[in-house]
mmJSON file of the N, C-alpha and C atoms, coordinates in Angstrom:
{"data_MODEL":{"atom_site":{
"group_PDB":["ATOM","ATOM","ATOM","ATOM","ATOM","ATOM","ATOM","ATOM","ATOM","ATOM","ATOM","ATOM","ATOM","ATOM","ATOM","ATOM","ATOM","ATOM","ATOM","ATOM","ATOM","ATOM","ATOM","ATOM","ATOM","ATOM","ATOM","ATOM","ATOM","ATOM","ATOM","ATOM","ATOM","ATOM","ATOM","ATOM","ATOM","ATOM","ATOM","ATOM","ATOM","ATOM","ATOM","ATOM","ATOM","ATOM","ATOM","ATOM","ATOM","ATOM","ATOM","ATOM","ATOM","ATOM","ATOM","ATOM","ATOM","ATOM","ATOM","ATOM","ATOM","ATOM","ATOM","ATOM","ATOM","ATOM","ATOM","ATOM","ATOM","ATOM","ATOM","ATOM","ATOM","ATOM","ATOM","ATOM","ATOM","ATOM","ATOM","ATOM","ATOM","ATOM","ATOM","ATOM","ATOM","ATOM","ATOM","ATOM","ATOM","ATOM","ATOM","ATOM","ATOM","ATOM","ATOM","ATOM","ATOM","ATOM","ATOM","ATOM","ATOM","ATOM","ATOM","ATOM","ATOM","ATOM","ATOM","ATOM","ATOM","ATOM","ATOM","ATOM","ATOM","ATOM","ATOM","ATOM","ATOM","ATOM","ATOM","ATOM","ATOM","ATOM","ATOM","ATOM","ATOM","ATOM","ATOM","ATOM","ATOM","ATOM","ATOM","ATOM","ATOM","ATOM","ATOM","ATOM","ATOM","ATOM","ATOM","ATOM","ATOM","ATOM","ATOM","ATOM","ATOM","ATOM","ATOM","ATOM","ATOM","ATOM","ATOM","ATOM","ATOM","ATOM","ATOM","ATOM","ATOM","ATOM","ATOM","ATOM","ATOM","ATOM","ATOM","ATOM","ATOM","ATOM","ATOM","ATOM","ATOM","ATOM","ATOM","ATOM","ATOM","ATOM","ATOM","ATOM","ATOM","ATOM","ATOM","ATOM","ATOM","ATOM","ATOM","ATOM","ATOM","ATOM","ATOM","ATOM","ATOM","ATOM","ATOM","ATOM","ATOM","ATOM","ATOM","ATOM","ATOM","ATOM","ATOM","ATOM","ATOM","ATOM","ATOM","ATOM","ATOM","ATOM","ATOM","ATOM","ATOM","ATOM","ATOM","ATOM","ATOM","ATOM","ATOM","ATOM","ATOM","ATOM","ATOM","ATOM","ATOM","ATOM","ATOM","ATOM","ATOM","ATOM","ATOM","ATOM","ATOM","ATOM","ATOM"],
"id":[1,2,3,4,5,6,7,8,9,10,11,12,13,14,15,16,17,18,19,20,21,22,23,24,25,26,27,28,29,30,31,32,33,34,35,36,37,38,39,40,41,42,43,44,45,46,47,48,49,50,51,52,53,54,55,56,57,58,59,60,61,62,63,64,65,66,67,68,69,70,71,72,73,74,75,76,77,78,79,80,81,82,83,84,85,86,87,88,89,90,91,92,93,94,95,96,97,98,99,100,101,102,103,104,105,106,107,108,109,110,111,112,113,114,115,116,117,118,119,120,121,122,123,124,125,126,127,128,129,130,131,132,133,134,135,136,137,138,139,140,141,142,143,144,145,146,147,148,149,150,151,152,153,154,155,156,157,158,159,160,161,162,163,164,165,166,167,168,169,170,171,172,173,174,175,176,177,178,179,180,181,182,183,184,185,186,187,188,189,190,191,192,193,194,195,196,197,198,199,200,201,202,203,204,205,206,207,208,209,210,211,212,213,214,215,216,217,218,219,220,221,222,223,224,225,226,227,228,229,230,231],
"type_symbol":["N","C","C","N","C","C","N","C","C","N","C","C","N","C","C","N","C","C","N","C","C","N","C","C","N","C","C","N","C","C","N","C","C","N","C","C","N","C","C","N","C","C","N","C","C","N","C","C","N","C","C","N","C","C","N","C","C","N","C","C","N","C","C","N","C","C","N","C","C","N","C","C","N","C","C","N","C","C","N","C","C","N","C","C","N","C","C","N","C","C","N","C","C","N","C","C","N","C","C","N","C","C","N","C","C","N","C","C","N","C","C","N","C","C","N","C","C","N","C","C","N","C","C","N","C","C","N","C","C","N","C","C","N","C","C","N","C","C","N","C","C","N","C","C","N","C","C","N","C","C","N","C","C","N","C","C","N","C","C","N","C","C","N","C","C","N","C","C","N","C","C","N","C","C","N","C","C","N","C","C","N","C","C","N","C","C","N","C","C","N","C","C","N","C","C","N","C","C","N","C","C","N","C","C","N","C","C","N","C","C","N","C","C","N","C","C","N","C","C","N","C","C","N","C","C","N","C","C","N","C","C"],
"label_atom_id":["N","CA","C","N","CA","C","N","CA","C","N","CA","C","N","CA","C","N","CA","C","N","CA","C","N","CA","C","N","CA","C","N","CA","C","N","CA","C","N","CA","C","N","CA","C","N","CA","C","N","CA","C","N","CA","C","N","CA","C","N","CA","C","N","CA","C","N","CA","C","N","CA","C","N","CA","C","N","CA","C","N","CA","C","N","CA","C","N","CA","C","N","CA","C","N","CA","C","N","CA","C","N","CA","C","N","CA","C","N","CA","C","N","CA","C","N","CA","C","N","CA","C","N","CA","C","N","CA","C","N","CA","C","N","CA","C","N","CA","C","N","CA","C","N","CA","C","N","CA","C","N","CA","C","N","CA","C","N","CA","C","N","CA","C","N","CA","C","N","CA","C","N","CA","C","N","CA","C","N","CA","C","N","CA","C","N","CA","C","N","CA","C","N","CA","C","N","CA","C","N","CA","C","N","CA","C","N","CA","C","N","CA","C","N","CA","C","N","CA","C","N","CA","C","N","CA","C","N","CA","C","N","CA","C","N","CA","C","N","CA","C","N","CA","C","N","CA","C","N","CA","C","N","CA","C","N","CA","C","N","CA","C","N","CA","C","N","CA","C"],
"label_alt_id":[null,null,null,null,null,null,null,null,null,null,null,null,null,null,null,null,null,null,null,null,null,null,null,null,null,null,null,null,null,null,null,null,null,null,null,null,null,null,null,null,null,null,null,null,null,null,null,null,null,null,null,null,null,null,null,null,null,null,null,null,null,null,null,null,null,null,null,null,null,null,null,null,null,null,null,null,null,null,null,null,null,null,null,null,null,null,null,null,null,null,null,null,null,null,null,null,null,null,null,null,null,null,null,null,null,null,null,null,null,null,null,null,null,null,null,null,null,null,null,null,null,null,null,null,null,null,null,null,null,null,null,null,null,null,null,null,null,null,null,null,null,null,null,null,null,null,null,null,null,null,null,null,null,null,null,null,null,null,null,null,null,null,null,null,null,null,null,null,null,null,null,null,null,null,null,null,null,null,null,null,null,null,null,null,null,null,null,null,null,null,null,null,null,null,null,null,null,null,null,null,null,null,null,null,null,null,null,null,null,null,null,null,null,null,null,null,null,null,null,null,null,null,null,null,null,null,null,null,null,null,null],
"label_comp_id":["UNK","UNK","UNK","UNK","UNK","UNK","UNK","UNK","UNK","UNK","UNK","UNK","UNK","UNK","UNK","UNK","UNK","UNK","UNK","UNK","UNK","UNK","UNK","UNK","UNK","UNK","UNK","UNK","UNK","UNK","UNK","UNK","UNK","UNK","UNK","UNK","UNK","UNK","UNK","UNK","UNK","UNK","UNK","UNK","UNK","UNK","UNK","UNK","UNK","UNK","UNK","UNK","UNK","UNK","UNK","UNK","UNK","UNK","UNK","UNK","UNK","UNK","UNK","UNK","UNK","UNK","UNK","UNK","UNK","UNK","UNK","UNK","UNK","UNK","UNK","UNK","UNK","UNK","UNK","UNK","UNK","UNK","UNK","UNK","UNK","UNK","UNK","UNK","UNK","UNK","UNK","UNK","UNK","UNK","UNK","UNK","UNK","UNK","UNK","UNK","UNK","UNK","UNK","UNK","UNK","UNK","UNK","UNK","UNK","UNK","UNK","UNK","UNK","UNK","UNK","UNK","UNK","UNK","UNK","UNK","UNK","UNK","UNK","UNK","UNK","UNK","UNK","UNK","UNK","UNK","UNK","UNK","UNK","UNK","UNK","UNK","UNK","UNK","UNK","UNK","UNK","UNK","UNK","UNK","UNK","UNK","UNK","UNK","UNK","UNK","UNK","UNK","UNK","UNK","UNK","UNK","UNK","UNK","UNK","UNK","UNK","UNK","UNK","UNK","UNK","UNK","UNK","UNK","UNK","UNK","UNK","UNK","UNK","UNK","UNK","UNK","UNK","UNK","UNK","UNK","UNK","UNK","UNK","UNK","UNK","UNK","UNK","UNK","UNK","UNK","UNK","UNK","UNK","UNK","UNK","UNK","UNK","UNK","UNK","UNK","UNK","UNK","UNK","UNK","UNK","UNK","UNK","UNK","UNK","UNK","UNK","UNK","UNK","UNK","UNK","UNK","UNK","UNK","UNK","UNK","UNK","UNK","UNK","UNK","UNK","UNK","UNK","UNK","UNK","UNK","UNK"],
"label_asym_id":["A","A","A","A","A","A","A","A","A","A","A","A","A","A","A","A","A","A","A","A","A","A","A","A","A","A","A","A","A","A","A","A","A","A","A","A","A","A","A","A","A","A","A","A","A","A","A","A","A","A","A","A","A","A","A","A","A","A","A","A","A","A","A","A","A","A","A","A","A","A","A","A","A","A","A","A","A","A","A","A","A","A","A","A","A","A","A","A","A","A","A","A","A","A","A","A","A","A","A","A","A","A","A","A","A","A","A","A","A","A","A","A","A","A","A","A","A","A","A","A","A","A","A","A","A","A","A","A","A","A","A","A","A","A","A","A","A","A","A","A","A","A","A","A","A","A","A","A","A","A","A","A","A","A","A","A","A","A","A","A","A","A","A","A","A","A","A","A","A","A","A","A","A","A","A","A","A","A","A","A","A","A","A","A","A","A","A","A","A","A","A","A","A","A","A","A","A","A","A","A","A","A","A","A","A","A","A","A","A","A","A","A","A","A","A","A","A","A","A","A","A","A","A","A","A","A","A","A","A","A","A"],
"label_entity_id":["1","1","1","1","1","1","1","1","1","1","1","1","1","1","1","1","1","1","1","1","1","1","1","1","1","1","1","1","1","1","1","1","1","1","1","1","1","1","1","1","1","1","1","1","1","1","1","1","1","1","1","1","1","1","1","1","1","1","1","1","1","1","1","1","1","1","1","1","1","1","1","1","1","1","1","1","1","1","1","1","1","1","1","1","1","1","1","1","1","1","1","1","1","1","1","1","1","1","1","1","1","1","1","1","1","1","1","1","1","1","1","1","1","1","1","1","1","1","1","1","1","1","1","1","1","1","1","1","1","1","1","1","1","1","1","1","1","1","1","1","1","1","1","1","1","1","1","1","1","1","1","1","1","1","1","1","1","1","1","1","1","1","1","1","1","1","1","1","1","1","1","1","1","1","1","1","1","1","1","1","1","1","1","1","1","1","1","1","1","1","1","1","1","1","1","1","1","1","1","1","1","1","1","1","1","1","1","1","1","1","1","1","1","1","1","1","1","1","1","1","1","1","1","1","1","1","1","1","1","1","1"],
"label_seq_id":[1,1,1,2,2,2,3,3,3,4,4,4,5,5,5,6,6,6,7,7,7,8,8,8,9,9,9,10,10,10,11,11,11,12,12,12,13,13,13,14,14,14,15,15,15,16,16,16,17,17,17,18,18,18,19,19,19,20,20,20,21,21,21,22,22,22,23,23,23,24,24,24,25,25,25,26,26,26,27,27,27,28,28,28,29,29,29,30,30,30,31,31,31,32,32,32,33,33,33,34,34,34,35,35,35,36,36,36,37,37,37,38,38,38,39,39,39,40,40,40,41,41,41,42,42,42,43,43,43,44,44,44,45,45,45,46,46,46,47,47,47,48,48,48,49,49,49,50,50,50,51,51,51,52,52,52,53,53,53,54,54,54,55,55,55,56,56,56,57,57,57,58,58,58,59,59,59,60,60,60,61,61,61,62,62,62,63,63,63,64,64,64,65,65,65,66,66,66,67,67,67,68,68,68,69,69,69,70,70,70,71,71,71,72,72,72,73,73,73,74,74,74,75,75,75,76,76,76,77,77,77],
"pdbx_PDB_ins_code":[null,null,null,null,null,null,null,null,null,null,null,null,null,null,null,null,null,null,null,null,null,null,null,null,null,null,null,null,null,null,null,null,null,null,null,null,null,null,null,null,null,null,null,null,null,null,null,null,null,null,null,null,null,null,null,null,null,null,null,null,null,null,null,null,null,null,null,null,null,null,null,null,null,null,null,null,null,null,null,null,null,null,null,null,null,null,null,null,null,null,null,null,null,null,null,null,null,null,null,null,null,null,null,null,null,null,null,null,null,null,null,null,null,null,null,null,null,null,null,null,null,null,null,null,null,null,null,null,null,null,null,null,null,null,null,null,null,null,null,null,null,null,null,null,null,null,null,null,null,null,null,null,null,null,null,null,null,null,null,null,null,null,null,null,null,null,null,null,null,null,null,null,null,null,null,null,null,null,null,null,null,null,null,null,null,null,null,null,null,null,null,null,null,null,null,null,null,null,null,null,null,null,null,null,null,null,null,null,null,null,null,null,null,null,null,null,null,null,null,null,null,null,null,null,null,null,null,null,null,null,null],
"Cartn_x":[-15.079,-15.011,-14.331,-13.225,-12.761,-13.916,-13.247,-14.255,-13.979,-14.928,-15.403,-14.836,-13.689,-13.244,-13.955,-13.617,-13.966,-15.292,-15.6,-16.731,-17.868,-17.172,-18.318,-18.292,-17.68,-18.247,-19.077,-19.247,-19.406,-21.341,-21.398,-22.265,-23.238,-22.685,-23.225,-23.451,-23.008,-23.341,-24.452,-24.861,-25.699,-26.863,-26.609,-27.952,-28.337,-27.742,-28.232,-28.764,-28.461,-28.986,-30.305,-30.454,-31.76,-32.437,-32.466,-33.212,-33.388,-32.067,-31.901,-31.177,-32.102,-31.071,-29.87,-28.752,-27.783,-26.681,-25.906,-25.396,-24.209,-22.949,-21.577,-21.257,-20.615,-20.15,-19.074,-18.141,-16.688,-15.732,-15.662,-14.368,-13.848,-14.128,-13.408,-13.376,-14.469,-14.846,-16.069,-17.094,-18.772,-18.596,-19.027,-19.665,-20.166,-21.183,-22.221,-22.721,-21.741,-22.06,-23.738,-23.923,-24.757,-26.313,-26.029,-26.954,-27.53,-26.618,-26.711,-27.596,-27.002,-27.767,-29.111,-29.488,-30.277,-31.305,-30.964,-31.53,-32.401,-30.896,-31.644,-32.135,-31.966,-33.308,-34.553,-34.692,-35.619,-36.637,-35.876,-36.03,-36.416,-36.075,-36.023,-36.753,-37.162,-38.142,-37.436,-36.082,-35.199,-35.849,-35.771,-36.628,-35.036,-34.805,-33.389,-31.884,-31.043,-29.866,-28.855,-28.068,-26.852,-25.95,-24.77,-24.167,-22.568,-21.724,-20.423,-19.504,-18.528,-17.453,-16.175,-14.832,-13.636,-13.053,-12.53,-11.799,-10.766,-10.592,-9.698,-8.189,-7.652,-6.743,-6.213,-7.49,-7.395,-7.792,-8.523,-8.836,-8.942,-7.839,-7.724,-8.377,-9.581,-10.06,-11.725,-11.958,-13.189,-14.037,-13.78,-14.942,-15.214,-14.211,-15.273,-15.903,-15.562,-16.538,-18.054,-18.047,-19.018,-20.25,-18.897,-20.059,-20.384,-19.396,-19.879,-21.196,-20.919,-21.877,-23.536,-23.758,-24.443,-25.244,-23.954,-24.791,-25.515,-24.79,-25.623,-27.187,-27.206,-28.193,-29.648,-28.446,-29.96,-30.512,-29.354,-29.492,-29.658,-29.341,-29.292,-28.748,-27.228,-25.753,-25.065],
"Cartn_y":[6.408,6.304,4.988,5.459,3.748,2.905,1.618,0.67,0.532,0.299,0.288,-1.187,-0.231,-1.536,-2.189,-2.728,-3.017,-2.517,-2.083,-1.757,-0.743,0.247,0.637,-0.202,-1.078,-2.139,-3.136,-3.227,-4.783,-3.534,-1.804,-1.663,-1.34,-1.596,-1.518,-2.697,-3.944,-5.128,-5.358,-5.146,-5.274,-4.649,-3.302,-2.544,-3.219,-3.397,-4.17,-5.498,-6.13,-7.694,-7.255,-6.275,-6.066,-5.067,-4.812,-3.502,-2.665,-1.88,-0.591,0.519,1.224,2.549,2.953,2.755,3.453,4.532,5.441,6.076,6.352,6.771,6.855,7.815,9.235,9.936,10.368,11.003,11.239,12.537,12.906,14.279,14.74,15.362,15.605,14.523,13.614,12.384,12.759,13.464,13.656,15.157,15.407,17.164,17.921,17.492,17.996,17.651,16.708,16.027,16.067,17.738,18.581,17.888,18.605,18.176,16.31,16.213,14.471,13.985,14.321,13.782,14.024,15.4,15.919,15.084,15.165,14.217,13.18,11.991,11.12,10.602,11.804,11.658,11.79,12.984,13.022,12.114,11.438,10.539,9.212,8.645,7.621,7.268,8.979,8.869,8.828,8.759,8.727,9.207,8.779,9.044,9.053,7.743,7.284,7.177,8.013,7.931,7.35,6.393,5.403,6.122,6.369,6.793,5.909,5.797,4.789,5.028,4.793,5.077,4.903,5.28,5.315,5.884,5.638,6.307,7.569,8.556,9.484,8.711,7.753,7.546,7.108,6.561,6.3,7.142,8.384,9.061,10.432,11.263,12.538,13.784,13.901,15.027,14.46,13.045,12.195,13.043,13.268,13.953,14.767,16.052,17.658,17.253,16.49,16.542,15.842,14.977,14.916,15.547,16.352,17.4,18.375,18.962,19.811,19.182,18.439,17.808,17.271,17.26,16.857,17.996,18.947,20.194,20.904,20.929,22.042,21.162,19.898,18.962,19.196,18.782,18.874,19.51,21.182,21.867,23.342,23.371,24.086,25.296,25.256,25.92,26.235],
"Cartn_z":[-15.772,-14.33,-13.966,-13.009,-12.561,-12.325,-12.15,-11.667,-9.938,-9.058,-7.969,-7.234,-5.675,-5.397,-4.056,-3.186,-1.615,-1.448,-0.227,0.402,-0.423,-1.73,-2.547,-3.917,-4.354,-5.009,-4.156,-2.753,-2.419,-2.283,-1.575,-1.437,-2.989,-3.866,-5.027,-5.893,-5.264,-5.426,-4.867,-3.498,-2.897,-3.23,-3.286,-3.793,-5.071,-6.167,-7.533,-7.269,-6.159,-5.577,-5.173,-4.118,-4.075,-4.376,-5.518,-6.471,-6.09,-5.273,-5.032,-5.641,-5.935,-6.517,-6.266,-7.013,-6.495,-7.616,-6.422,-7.65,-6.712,-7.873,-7.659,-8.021,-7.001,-7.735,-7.145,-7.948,-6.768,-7.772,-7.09,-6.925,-7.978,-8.937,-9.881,-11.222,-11.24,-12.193,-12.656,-11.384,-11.687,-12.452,-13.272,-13.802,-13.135,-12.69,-11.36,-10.703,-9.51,-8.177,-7.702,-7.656,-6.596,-7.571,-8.451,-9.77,-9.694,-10.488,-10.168,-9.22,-7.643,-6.605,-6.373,-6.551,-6.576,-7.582,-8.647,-9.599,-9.24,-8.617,-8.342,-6.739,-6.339,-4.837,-5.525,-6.231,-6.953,-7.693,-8.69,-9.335,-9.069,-7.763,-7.11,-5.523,-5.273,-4.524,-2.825,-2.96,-1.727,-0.444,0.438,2.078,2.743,2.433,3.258,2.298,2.506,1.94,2.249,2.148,2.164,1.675,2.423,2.001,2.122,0.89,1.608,0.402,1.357,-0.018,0.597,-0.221,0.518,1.55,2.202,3.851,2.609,3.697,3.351,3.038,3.837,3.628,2.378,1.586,-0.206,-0.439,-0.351,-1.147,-0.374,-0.635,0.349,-0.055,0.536,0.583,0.117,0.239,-0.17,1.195,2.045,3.355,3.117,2.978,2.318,0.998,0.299,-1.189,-0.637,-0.012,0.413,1.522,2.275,3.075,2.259,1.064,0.219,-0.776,-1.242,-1.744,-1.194,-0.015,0.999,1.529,1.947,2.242,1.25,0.106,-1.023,-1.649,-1.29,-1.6,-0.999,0.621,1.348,2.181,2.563,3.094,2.097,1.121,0.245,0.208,0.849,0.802,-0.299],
"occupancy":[1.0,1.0,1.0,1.0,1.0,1.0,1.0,1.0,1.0,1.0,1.0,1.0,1.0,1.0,1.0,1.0,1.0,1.0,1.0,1.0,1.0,1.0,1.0,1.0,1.0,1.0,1.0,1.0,1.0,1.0,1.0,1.0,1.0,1.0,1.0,1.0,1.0,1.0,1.0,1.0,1.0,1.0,1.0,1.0,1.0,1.0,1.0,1.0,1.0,1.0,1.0,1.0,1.0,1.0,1.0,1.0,1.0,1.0,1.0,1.0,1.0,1.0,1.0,1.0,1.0,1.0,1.0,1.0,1.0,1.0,1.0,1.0,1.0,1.0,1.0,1.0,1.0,1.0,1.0,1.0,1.0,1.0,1.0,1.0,1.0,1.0,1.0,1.0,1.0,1.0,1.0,1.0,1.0,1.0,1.0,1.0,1.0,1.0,1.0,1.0,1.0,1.0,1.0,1.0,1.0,1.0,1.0,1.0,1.0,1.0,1.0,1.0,1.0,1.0,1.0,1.0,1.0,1.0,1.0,1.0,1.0,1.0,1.0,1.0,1.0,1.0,1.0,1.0,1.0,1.0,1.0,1.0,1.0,1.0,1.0,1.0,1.0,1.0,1.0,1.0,1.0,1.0,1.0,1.0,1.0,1.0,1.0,1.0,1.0,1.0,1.0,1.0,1.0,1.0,1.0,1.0,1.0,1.0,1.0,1.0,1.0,1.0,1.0,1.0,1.0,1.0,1.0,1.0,1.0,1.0,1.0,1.0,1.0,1.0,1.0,1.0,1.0,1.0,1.0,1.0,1.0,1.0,1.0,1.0,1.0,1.0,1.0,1.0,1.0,1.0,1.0,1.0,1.0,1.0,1.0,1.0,1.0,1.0,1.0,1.0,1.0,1.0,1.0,1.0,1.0,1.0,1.0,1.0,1.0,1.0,1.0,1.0,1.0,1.0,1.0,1.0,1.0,1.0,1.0,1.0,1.0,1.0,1.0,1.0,1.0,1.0,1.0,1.0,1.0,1.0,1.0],
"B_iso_or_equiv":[0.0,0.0,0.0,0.0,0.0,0.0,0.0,0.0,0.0,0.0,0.0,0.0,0.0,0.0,0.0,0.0,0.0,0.0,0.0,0.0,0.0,0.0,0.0,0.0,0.0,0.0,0.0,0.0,0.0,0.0,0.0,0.0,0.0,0.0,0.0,0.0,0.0,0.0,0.0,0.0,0.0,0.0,0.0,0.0,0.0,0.0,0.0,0.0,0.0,0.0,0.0,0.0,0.0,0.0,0.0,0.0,0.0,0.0,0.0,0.0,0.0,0.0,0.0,0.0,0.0,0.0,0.0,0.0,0.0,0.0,0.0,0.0,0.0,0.0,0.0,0.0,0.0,0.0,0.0,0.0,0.0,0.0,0.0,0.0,0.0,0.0,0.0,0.0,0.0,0.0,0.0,0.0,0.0,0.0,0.0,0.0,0.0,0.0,0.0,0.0,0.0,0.0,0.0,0.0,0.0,0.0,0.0,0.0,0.0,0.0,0.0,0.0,0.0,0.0,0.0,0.0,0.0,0.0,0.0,0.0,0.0,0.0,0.0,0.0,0.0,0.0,0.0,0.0,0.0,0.0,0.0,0.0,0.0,0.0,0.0,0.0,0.0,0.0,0.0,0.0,0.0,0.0,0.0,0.0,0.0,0.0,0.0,0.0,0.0,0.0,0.0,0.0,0.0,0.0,0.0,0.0,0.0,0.0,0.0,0.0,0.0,0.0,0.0,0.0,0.0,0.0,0.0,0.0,0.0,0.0,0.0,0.0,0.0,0.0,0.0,0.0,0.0,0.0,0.0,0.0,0.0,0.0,0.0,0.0,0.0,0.0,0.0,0.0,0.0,0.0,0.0,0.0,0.0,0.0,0.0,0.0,0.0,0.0,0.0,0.0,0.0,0.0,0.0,0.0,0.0,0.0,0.0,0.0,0.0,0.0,0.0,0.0,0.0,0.0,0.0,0.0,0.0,0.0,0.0,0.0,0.0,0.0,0.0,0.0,0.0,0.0,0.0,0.0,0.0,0.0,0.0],
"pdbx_formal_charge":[null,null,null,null,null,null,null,null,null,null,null,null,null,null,null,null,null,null,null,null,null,null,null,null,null,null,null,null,null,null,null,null,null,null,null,null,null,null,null,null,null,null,null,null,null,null,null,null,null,null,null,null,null,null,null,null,null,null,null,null,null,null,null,null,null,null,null,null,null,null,null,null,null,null,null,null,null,null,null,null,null,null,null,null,null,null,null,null,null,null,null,null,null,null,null,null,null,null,null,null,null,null,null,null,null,null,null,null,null,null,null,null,null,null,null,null,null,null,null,null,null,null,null,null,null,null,null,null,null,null,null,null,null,null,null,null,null,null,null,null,null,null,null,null,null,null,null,null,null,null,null,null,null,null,null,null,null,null,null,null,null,null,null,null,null,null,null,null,null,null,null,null,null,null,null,null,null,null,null,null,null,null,null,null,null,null,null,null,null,null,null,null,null,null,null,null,null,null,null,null,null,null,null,null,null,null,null,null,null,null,null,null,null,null,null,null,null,null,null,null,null,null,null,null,null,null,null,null,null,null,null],
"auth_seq_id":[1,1,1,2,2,2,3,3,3,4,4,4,5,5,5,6,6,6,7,7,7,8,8,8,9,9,9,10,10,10,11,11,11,12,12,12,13,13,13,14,14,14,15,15,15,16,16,16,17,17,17,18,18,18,19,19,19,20,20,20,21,21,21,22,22,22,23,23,23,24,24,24,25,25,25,26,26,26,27,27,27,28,28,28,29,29,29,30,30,30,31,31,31,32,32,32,33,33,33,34,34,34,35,35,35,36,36,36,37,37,37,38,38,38,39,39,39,40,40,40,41,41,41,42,42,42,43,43,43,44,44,44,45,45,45,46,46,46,47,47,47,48,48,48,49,49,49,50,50,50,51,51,51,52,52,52,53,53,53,54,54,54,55,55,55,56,56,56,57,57,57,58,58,58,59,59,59,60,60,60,61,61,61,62,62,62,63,63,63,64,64,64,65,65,65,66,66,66,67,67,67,68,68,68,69,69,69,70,70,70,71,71,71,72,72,72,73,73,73,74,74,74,75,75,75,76,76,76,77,77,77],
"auth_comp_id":["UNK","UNK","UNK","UNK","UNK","UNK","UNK","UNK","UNK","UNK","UNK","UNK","UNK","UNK","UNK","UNK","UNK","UNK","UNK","UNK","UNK","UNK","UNK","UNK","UNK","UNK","UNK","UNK","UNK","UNK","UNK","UNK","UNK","UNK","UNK","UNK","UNK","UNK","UNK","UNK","UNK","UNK","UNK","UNK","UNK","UNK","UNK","UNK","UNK","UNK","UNK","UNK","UNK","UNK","UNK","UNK","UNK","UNK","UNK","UNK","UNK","UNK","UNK","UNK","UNK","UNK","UNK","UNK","UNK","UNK","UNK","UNK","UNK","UNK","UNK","UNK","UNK","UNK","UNK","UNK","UNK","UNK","UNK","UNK","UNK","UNK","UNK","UNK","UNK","UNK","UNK","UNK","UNK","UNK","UNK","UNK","UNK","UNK","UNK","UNK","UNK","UNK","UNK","UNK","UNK","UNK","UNK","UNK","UNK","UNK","UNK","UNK","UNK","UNK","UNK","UNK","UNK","UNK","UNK","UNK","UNK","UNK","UNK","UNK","UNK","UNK","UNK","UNK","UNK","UNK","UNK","UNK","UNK","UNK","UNK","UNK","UNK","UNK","UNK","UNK","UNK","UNK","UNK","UNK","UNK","UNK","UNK","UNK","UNK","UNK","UNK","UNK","UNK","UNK","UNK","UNK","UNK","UNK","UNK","UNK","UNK","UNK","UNK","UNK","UNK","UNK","UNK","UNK","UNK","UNK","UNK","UNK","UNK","UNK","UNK","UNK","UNK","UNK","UNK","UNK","UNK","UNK","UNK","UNK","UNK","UNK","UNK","UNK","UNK","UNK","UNK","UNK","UNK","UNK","UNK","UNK","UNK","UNK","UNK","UNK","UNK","UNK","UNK","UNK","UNK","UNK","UNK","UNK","UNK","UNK","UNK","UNK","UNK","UNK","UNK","UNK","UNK","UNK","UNK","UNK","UNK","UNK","UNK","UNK","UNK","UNK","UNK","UNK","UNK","UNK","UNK"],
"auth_asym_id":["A","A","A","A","A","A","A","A","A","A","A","A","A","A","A","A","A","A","A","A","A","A","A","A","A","A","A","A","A","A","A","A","A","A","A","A","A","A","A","A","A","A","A","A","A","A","A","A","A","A","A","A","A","A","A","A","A","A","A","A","A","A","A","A","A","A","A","A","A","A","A","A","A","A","A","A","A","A","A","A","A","A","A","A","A","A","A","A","A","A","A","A","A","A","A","A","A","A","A","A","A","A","A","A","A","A","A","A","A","A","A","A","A","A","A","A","A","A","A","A","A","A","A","A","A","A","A","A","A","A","A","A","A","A","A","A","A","A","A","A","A","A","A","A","A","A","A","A","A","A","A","A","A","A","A","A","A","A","A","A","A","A","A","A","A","A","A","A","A","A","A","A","A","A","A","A","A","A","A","A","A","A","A","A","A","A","A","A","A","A","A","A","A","A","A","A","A","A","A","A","A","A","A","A","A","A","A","A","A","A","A","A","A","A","A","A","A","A","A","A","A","A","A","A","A","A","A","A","A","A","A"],
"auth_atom_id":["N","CA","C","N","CA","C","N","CA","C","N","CA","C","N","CA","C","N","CA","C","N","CA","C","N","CA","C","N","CA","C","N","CA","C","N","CA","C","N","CA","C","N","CA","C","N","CA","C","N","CA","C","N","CA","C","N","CA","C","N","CA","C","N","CA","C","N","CA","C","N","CA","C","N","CA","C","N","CA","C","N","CA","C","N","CA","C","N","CA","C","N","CA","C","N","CA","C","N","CA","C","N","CA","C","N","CA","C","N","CA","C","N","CA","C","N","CA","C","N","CA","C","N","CA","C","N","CA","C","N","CA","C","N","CA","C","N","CA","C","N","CA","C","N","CA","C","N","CA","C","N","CA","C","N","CA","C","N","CA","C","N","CA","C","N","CA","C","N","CA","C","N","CA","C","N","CA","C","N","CA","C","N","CA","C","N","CA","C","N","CA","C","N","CA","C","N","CA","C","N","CA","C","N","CA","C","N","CA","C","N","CA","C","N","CA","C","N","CA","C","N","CA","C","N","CA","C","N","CA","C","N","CA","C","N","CA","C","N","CA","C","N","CA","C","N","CA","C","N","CA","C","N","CA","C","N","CA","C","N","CA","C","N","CA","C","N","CA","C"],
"pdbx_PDB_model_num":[1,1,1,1,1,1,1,1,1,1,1,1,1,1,1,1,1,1,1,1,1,1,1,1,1,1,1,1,1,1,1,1,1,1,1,1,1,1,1,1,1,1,1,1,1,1,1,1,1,1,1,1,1,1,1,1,1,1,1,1,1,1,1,1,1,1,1,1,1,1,1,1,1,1,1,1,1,1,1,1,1,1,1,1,1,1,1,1,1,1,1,1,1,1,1,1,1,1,1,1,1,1,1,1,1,1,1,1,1,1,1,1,1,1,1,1,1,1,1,1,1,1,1,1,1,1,1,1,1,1,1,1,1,1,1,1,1,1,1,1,1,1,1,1,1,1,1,1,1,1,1,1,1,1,1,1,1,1,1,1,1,1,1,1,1,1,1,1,1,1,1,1,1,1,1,1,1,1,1,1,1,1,1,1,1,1,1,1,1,1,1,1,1,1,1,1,1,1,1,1,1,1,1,1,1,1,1,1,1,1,1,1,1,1,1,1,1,1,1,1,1,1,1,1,1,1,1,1,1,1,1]
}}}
């Protein structure tokens, strides 16, 4: 997996500063996005989800993977 630039390195700096769970997954890098997340709401006890990452304009088509991803999570689509 690349390494993590701007605003989801700086929010994954942060979460590791203050001992928060976090996880990265993106488009065609993760196996099983849906899975994964699922996982670790699970796992981690999640109430409140953060969500952040790149603007479409770096990364085209980063918004449906995440409503796809989002919806099949937590709506179960």
């Amino acid at each position: 997996m690349a390494a993590l630039t701007g605003g989801s390195k700086k929010t994954a700096d942060l979460a590791r500063k203050y001992g928060k769970p976090c996880l990265h997954l993106s488009a065609g890098k993760t196996v099983d996005p849906v899975e994964e997340l699922r996982a670790f709401i699970q796992s981690n006890g999640i109430k409140v989800l953060n969500v952040a990452g790149s603007r479409a304009s770096k990364e085209p088509g980063v918004g449906n993977f995440v409503i796809d991803v989002l919806s099949q999570v937590l709506v179960g689509k």
